[in-house]
Structure formats: C-alpha cells, structure tokens
PDB file with SEQRES, HELIX, SHEET and CRYST1 records, atoms N, CA, C and O in Angstrom:
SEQRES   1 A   71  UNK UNK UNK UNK UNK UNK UNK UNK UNK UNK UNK UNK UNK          
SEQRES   2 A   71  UNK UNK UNK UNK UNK UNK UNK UNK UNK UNK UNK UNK UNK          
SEQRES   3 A   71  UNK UNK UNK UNK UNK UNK UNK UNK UNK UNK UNK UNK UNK          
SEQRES   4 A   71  UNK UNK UNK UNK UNK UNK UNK UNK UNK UNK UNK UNK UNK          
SEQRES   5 A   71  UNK UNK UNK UNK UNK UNK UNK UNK UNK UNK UNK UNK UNK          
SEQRES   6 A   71  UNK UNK UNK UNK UNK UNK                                      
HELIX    1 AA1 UNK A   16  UNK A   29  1                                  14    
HELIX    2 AA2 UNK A   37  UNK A   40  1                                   4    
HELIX    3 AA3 UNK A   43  UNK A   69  1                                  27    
CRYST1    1.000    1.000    1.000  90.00  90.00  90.00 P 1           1          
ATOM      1  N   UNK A   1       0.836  -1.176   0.000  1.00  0.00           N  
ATOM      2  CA  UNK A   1       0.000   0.000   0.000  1.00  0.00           C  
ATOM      3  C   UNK A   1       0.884   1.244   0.000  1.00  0.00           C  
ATOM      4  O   UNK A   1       1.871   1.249   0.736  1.00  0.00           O  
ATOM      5  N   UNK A   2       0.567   2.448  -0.877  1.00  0.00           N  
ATOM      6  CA  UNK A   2       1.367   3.773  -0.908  1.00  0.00           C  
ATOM      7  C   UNK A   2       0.710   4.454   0.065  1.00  0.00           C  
ATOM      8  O   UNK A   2      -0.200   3.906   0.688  1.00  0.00           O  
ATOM      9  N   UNK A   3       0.966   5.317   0.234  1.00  0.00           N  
ATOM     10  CA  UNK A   3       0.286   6.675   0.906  1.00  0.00           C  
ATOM     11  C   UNK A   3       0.512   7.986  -0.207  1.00  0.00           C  
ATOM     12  O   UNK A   3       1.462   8.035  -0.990  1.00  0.00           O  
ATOM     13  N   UNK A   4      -0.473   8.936  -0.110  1.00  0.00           N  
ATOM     14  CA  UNK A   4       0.174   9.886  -1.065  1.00  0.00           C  
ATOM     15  C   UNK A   4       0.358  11.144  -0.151  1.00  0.00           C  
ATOM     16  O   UNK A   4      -0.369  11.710   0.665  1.00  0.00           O  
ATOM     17  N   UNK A   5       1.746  11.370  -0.667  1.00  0.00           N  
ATOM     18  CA  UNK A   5       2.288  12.399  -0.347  1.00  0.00           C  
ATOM     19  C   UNK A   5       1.588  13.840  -0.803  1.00  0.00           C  
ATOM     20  O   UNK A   5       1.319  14.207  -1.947  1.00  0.00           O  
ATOM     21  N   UNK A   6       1.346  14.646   0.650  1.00  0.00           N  
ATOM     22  CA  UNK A   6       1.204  16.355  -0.309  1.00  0.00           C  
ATOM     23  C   UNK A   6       2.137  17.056  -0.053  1.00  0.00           C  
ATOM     24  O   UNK A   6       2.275  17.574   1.055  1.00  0.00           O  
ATOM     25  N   UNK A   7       2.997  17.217  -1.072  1.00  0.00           N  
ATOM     26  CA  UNK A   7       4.687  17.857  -1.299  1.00  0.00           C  
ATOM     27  C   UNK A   7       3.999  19.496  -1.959  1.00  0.00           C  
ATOM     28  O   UNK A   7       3.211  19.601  -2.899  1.00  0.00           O  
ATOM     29  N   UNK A   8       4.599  20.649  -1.117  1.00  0.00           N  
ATOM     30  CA  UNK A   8       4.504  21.388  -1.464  1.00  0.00           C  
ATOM     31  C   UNK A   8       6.124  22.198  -1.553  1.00  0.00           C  
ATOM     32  O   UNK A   8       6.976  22.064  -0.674  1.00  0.00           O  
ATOM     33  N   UNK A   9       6.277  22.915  -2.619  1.00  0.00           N  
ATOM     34  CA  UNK A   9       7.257  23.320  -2.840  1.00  0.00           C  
ATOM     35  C   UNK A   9       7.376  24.984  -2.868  1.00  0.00           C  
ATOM     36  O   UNK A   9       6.863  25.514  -3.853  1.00  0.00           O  
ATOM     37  N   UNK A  10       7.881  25.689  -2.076  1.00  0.00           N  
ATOM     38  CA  UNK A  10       7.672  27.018  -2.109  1.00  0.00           C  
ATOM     39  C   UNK A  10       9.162  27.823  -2.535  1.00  0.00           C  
ATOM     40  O   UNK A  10      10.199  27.520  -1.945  1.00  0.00           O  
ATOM     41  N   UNK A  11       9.149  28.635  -3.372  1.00  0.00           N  
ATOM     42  CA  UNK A  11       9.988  28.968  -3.484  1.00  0.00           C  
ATOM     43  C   UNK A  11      10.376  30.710  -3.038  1.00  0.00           C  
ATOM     44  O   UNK A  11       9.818  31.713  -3.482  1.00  0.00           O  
ATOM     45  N   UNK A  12      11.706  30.625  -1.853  1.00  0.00           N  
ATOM     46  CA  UNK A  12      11.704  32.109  -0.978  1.00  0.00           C  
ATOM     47  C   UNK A  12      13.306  32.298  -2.253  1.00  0.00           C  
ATOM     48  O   UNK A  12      13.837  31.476  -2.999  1.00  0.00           O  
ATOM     49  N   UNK A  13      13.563  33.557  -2.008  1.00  0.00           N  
ATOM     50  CA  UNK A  13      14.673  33.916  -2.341  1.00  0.00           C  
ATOM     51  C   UNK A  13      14.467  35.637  -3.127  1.00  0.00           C  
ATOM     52  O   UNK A  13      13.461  36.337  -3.253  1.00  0.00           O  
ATOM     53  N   UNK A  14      15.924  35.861  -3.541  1.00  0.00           N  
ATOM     54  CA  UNK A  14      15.614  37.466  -3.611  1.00  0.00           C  
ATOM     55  C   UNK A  14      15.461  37.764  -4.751  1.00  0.00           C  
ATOM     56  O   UNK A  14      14.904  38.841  -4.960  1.00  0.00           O  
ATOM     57  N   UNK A  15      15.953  36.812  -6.086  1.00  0.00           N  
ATOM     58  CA  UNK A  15      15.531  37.290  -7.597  1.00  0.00           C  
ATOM     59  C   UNK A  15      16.314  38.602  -8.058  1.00  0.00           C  
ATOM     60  O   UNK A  15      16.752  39.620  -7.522  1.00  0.00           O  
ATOM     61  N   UNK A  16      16.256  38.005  -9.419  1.00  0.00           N  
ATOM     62  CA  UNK A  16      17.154  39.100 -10.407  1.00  0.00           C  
ATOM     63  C   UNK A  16      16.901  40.134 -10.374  1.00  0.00           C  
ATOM     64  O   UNK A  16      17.765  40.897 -10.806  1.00  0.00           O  
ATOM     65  N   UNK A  17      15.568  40.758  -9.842  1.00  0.00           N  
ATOM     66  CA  UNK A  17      15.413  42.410  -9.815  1.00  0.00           C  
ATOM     67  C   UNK A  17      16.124  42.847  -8.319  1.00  0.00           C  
ATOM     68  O   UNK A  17      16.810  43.846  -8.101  1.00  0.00           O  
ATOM     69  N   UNK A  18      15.785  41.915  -7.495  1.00  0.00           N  
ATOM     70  CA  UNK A  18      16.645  42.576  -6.164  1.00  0.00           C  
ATOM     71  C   UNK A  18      17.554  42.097  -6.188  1.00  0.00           C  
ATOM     72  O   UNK A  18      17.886  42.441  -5.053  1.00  0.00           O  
ATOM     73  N   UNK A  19      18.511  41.425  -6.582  1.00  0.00           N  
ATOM     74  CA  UNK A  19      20.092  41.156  -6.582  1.00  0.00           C  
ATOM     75  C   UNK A  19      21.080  42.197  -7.501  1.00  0.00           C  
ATOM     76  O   UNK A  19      22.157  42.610  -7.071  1.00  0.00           O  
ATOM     77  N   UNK A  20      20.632  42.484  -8.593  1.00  0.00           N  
ATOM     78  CA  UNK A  20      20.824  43.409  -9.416  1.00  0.00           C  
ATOM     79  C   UNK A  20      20.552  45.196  -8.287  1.00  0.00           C  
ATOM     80  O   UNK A  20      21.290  46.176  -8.388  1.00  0.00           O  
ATOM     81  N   UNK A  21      19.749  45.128  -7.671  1.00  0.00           N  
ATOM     82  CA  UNK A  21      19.277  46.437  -6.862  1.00  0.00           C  
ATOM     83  C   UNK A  21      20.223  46.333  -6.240  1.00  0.00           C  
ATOM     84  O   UNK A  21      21.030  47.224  -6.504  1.00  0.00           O  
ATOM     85  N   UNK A  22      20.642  45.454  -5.292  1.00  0.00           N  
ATOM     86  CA  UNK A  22      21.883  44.860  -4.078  1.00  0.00           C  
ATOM     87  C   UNK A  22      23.254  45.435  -4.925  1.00  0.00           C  
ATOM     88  O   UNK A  22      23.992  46.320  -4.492  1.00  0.00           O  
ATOM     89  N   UNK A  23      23.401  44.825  -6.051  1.00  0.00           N  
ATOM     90  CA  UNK A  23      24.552  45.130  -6.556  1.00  0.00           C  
ATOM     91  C   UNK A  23      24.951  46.620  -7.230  1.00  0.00           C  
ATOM     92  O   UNK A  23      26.098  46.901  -7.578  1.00  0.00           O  
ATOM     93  N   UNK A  24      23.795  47.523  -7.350  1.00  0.00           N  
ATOM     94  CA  UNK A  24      23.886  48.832  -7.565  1.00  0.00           C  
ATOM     95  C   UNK A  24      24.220  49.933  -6.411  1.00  0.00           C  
ATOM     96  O   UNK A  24      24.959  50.917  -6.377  1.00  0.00           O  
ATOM     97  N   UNK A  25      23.317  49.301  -5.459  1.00  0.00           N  
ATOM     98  CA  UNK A  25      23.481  50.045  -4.286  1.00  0.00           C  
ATOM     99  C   UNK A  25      24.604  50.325  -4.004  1.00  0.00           C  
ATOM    100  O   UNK A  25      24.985  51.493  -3.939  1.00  0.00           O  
ATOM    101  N   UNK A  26      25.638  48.932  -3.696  1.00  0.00           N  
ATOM    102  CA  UNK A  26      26.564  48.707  -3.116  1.00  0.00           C  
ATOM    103  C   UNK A  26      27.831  49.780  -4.323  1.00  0.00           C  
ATOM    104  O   UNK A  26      28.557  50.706  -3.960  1.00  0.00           O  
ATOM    105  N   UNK A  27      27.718  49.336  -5.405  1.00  0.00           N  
ATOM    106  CA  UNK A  27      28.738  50.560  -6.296  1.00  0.00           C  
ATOM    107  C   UNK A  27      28.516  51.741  -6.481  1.00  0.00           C  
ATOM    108  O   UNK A  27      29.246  52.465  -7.158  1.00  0.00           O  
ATOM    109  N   UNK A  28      27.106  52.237  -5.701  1.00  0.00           N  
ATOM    110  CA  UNK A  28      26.586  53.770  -5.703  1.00  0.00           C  
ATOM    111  C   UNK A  28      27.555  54.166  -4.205  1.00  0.00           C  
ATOM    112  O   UNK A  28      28.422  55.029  -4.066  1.00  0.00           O  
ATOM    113  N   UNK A  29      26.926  53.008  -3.053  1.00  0.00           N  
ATOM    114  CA  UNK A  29      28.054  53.675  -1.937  1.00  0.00           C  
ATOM    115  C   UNK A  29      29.587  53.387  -1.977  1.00  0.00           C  
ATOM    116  O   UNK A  29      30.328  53.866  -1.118  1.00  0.00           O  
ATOM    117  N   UNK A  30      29.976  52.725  -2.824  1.00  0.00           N  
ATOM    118  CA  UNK A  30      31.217  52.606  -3.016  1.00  0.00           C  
ATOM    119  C   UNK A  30      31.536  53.249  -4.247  1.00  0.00           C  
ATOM    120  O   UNK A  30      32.464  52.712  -4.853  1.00  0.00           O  
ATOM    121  N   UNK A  31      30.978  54.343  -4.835  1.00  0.00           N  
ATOM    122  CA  UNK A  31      31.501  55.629  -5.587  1.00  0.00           C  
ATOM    123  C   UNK A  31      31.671  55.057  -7.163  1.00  0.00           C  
ATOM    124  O   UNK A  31      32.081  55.769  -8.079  1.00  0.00           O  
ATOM    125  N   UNK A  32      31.292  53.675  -7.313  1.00  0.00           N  
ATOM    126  CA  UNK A  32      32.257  53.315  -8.738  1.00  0.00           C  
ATOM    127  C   UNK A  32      31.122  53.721  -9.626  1.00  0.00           C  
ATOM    128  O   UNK A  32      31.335  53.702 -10.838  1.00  0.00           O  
ATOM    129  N   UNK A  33      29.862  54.112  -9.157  1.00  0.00           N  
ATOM    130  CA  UNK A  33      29.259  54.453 -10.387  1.00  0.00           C  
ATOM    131  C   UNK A  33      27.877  55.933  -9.711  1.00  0.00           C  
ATOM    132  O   UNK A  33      27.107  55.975  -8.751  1.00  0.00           O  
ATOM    133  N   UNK A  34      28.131  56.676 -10.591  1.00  0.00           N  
ATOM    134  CA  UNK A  34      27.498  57.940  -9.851  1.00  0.00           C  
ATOM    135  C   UNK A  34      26.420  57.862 -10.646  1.00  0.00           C  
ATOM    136  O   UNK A  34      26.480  58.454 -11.724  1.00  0.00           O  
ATOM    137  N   UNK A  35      25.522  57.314 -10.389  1.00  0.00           N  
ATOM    138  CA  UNK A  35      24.059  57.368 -10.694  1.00  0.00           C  
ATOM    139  C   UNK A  35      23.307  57.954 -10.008  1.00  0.00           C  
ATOM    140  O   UNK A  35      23.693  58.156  -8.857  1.00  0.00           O  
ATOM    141  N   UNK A  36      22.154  58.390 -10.342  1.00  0.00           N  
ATOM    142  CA  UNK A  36      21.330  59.441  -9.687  1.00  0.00           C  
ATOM    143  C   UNK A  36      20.327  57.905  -8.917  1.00  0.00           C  
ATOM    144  O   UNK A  36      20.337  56.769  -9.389  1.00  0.00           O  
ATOM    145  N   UNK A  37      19.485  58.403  -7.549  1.00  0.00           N  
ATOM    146  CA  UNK A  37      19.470  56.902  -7.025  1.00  0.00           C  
ATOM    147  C   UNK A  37      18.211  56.522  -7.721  1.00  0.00           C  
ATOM    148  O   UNK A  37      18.004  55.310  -7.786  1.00  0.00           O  
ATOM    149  N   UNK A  38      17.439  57.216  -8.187  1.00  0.00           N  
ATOM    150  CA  UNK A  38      16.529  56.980  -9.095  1.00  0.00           C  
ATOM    151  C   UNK A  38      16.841  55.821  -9.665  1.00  0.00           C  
ATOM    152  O   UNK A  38      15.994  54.936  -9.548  1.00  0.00           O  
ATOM    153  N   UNK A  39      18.318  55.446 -10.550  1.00  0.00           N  
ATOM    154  CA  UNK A  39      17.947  54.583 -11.847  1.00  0.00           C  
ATOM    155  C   UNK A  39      18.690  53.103 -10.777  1.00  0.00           C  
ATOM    156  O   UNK A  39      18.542  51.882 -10.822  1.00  0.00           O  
ATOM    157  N   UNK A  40      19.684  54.261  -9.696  1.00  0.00           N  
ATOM    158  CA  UNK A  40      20.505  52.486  -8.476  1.00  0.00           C  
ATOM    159  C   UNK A  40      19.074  51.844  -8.423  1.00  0.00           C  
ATOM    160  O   UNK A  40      18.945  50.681  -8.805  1.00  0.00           O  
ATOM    161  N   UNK A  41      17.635  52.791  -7.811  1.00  0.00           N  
ATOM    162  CA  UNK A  41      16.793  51.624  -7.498  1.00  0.00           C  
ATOM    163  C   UNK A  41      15.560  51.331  -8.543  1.00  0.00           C  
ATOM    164  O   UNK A  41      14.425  50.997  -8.201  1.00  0.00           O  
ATOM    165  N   UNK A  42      16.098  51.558 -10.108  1.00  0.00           N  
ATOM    166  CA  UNK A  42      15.354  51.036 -11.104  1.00  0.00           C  
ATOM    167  C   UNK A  42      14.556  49.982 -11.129  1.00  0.00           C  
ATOM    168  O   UNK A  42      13.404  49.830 -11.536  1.00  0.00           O  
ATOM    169  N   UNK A  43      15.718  48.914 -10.390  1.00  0.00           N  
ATOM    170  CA  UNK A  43      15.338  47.358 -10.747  1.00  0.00           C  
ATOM    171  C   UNK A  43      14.055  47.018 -10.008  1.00  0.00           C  
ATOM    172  O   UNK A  43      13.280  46.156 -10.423  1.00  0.00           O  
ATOM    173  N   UNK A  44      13.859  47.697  -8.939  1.00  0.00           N  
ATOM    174  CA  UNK A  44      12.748  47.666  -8.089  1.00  0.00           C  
ATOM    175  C   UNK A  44      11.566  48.474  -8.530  1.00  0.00           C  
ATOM    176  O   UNK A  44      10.573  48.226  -7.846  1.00  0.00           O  
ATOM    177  N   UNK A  45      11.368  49.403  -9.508  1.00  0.00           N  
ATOM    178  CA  UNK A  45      10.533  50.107  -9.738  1.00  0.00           C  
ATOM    179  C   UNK A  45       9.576  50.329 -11.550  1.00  0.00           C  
ATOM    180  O   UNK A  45       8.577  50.858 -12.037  1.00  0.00           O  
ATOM    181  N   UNK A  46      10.992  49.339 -11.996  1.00  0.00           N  
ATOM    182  CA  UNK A  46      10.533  48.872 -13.217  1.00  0.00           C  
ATOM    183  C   UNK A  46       9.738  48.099 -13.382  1.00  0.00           C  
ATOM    184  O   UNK A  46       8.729  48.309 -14.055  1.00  0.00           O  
ATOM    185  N   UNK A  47      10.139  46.497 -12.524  1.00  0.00           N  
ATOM    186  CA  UNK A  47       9.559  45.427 -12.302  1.00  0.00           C  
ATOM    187  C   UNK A  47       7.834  45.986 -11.610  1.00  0.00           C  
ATOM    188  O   UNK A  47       6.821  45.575 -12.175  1.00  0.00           O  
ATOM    189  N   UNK A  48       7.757  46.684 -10.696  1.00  0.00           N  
ATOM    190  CA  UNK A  48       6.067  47.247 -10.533  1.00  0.00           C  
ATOM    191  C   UNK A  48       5.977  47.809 -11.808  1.00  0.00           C  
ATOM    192  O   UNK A  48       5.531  47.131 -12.733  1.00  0.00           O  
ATOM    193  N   UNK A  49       6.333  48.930 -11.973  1.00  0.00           N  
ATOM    194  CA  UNK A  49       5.733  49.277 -13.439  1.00  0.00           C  
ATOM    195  C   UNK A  49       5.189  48.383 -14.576  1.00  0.00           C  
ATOM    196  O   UNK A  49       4.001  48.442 -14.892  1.00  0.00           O  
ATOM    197  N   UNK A  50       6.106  47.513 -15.222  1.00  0.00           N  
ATOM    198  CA  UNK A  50       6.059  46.372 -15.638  1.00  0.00           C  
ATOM    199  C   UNK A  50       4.471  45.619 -15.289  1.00  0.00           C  
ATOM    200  O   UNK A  50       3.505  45.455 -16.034  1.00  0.00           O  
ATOM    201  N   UNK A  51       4.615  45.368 -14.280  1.00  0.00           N  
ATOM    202  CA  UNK A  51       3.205  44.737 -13.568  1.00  0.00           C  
ATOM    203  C   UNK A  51       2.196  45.224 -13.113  1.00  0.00           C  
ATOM    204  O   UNK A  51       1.395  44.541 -12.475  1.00  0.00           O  
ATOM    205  N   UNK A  52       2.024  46.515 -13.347  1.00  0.00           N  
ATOM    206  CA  UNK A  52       0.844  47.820 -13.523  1.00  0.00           C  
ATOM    207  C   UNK A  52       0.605  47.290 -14.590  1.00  0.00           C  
ATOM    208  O   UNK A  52      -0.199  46.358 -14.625  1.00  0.00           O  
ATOM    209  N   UNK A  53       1.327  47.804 -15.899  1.00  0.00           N  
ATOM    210  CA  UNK A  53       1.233  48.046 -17.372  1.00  0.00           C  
ATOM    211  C   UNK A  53       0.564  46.608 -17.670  1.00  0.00           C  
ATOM    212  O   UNK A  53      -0.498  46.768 -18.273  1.00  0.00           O  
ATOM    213  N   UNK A  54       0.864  45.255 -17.431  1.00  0.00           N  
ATOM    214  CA  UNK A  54       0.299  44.008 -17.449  1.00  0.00           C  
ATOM    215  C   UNK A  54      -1.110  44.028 -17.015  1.00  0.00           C  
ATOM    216  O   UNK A  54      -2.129  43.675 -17.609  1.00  0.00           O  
ATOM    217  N   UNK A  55      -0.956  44.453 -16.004  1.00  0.00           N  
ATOM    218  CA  UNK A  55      -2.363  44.167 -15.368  1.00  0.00           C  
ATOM    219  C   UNK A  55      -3.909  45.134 -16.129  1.00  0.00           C  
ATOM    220  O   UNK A  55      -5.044  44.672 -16.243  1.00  0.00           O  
ATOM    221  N   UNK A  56      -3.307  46.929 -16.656  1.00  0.00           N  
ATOM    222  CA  UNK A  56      -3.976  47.352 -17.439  1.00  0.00           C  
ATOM    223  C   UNK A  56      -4.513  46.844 -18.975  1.00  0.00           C  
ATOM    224  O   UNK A  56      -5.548  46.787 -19.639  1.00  0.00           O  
ATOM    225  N   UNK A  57      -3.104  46.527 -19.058  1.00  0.00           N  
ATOM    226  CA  UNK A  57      -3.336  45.655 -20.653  1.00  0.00           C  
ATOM    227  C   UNK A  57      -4.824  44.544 -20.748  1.00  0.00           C  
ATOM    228  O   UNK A  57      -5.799  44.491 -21.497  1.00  0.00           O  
ATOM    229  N   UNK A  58      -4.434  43.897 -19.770  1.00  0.00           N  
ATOM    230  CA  UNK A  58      -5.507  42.582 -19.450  1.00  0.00           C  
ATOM    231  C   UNK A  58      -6.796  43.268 -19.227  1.00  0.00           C  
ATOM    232  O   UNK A  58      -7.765  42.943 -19.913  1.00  0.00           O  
ATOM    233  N   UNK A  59      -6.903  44.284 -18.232  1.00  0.00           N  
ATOM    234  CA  UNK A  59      -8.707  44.907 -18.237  1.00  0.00           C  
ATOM    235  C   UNK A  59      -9.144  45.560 -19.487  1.00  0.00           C  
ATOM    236  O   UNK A  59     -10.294  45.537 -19.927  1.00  0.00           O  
ATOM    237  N   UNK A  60      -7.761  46.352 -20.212  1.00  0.00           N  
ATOM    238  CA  UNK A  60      -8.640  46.745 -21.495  1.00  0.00           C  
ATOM    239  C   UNK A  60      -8.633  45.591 -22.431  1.00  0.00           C  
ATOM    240  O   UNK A  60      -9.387  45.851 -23.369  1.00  0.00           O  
ATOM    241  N   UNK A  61      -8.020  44.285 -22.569  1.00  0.00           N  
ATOM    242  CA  UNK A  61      -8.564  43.144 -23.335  1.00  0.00           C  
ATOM    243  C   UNK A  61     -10.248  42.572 -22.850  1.00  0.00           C  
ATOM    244  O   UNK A  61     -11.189  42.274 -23.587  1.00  0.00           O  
ATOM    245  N   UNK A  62     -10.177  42.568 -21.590  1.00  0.00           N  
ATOM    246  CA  UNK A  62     -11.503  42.101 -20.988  1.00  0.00           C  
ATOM    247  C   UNK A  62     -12.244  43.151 -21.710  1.00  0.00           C  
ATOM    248  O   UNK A  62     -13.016  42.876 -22.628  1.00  0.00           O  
ATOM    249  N   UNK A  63     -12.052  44.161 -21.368  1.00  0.00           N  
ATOM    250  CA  UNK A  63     -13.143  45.231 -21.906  1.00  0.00           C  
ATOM    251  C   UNK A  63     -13.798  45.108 -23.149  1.00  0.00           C  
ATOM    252  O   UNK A  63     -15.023  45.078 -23.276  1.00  0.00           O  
ATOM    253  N   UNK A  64     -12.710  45.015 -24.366  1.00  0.00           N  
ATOM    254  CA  UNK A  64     -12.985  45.070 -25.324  1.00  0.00           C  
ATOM    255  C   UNK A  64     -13.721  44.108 -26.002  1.00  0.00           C  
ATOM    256  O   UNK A  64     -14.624  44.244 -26.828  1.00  0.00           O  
ATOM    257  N   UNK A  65     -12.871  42.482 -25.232  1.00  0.00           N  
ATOM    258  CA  UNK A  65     -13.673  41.284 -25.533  1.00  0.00           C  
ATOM    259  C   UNK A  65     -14.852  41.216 -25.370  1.00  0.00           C  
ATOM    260  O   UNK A  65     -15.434  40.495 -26.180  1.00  0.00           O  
ATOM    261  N   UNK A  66     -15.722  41.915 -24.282  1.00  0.00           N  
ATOM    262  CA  UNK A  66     -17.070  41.690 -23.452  1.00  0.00           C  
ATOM    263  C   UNK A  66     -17.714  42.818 -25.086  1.00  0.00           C  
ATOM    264  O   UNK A  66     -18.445  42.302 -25.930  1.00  0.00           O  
ATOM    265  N   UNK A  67     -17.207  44.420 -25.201  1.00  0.00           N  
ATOM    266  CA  UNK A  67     -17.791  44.808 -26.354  1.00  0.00           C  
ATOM    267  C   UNK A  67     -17.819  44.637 -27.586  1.00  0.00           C  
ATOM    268  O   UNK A  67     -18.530  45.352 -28.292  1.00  0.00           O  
ATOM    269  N   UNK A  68     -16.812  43.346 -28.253  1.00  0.00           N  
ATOM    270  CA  UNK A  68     -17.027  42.900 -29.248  1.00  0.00           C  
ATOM    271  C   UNK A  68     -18.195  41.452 -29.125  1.00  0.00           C  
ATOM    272  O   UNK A  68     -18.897  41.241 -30.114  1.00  0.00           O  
ATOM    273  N   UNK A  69     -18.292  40.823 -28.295  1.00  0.00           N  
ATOM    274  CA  UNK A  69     -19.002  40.285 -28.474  1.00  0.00           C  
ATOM    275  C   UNK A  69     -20.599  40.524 -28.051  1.00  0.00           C  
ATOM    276  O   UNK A  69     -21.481  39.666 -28.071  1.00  0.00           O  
ATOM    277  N   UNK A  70     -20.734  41.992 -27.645  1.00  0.00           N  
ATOM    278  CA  UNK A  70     -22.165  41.763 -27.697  1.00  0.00           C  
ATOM    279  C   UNK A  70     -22.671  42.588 -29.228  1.00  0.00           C  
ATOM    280  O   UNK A  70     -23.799  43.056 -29.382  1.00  0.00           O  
ATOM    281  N   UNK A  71     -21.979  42.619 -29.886  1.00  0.00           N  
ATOM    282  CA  UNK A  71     -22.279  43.282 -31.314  1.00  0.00           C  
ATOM    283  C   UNK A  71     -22.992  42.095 -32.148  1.00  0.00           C  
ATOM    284  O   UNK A  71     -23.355  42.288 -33.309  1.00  0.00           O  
TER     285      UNK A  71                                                      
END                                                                             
C-alpha cells in the first residue's frame, strides 16, 4: 500500500530584480558608479511598473472582448 504524499514546494529567495538592486546600491556607496538613485533603485521600480502596465493591458482586453461580443 502507498500513501500519497502532499509535497509542497515554495519557493523564498531574492531574484534578479533585487540582486541586481543589491549590486547597484553597493557601487553607488562605493563611488564606482554615480548614478542618480533613481535609476541604483530602477530594478525595483521597473519590475512594478512592468506589472501595472500588465495588469492594465488585461482589463482593457476584458473590456474590449465583453464589447465585441455583444455586437
């Protein structure tokens, strides 16, 4: 007889937009690159943007889908 397993797998960690942020920071306070901090904390502010702009895209598809099909 088996038993079945419920395996859940979660995945924690910091990802390419905040490791990339980590690694700007650190050459903004260590002088090697004079960026305004605006673009050091890009990586963090693109990625929301990014996922605004997604999420609008999708309601004006809903939108449009719901008014093409009641024609």
């Amino acid at each position: 007889m088996s038993k079945e397993q419920n395996t859940t797998i979660s995945k924690n960690g910091i990802g390419f937009g905040g490791l990339l942020t980590i690694v700007f920071i650190i050459l903004k306070l260590t002088n090697v690159i004079a960026w305004s901090w605006l673009w050091v904390l890009a990586p963090l502010w693109i990625g929301v943007a990014l996922s605004i702009l997604g999420i609008i895209l999708m309601v004006l598809g809903v939108m449009l889908a719901k008014k093409w099909s009641k024609k």
